[in-house]
C-alpha positions, 0 to 999 in steps of 0.5 A: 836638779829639776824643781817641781812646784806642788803644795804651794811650795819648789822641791828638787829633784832628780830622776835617772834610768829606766824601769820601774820607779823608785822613790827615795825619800832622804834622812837628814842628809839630803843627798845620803842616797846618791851612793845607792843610785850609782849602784848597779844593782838599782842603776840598771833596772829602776829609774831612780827618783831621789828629792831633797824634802822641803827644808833641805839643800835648796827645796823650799823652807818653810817655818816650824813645824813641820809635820811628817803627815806634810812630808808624806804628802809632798812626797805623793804629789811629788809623784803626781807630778811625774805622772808616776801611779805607783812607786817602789818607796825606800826611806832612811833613818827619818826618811823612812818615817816619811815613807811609813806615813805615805803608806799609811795616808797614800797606800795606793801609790807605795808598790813596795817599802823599804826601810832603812832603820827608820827613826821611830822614837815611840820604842822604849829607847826614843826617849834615851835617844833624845836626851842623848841629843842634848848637847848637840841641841846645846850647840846649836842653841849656842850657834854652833851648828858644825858641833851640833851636827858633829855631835847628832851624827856621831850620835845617831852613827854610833861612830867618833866623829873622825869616822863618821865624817870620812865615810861621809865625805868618802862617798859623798863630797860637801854633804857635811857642808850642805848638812851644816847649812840645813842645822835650823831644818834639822833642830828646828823642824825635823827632830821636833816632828819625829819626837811627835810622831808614833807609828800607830799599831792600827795603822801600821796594820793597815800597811798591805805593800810588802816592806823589806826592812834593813838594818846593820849588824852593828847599829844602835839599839833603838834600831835593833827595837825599831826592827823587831817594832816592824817584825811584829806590826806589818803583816808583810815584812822581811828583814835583811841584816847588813854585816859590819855597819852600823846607821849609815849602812847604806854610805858604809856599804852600799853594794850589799844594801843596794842588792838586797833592795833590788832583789826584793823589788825584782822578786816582789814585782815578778810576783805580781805585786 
């Protein structure tokens, strides 16, 4: 991967294909997006911009906290430094609360959103969400950190961890290693930020780009809330329903979320946006 130095800190990186540009802004598994950009329907039209966010895989780690508003801005200038205006921006899980914040704070730079089950804890399941979390933070307090990342993923997966960790592995080899190693990233900055962050109704308002959200047919409730939180708040939305996954849809089925992303860019740029 390339390095780019800005706000003072390295961030990898790595851009492929021609087109318009795409951002992806990556959840807690810092390389969850290459499944996506292996799929025709994004490789062959976009040049695909995918990061790992300070904290993550060999980017710069900074102390705690960490704030969203940070992430946000790293993520622009990370496009200053590629000389990119304007981009497509899609986030996952808390990736897409980062690339919620970009729209807010950058609005100039998002061309469109796409959301995949963006990890708001503001709707009325957050809070169970994370009391659901204690025995992961448990083990890693313990020093445990493949259990505690067993036990977040399985969590936020909704699958037994055998499960959860095949598909991992399947479409992406080593990212359970690599996610091990980011554990102090993951329970020392980055679920401490999302317990902090809320998307704010007046600013969510404020978002003009047009958003495609994506979730899975068979995903926790906090993301069926999430979804309906964005149905009602963003004055541009769509909603794309993936059939038979859950959070990790776009590991579990790749293909179908990558054609729902690139018809709604294709169909939202020749509509002039």
């Amino acid at each position: 991967m390339s390095r780019a130095h800005v706000n003072g800190i390295e961030l990898e990186y790595t851009v492929v294909g021609r087109g318009e540009p795409v951002l992806f802004i990556s959840s807690v598994l810092a390389d969850g997006f290459l499944p996506l950009m292996a799929e025709p329907a994004l490789a062959d039209r976009y040049q695909l911009i995918r990061y790992h966010r300070r904290g993550w895989g060999r980017s710069t780690h900074t102390p705690a906290p960490v704030t969203v508003a940070e992430h946000a801005a790293d993520a622009a200038a990370l496009l200053e430094h590629l000389g990119v205006r304007r981009a497509h921006v899609a986030g996952h899980s808390t990736g897409g609360v980062v690339a919620l914040q970009l729209a807010v704070d950058d609005p100039a730079v998002v061309r469109t959103l796409v959301l995949l089950e963006p990890f708001v804890l503001s709707v009325p399941s957050g809070g169970a969400v994370l009391q659901g979390a204690a025995p992961a933070f448990e083990a890693y307090g313990s020093g445990n950190h493949e259990r505690a990342w067993a036990l977040f993923l399985s969590a936020a997966s909704g699958l037994d961890w055998a499960t959860c960790e095949a598909v991992l592995e399947a479409r992406i080899p080593g990212v359970v290693g690599q996610a091990v190693r980011d554990a102090d990233t993951l329970f020392g900055a980055e679920l401490p930020a999302m317990a902090g962050w809320a998307l704010d109704p007046g600013e969510a308002s404020a978002i003009g780009c047009p958003t495609l959200s994506v979730l899975g047919s068979d995903t926790l409730p906090l993301f069926g809330e999430v979804a309906a939180l964005l149905r009602t708040s963003l004055p541009d939305a769509e909603e794309r329903t993936i059939d038979g996954v859950g959070h990790l849809l776009h590991l579990q089925s790749p293909e179908p979320v990558a054609r729902a992303m690139g018809e709604f860019i294709r169909i939202r740029s020749t509509a002039g946006v």
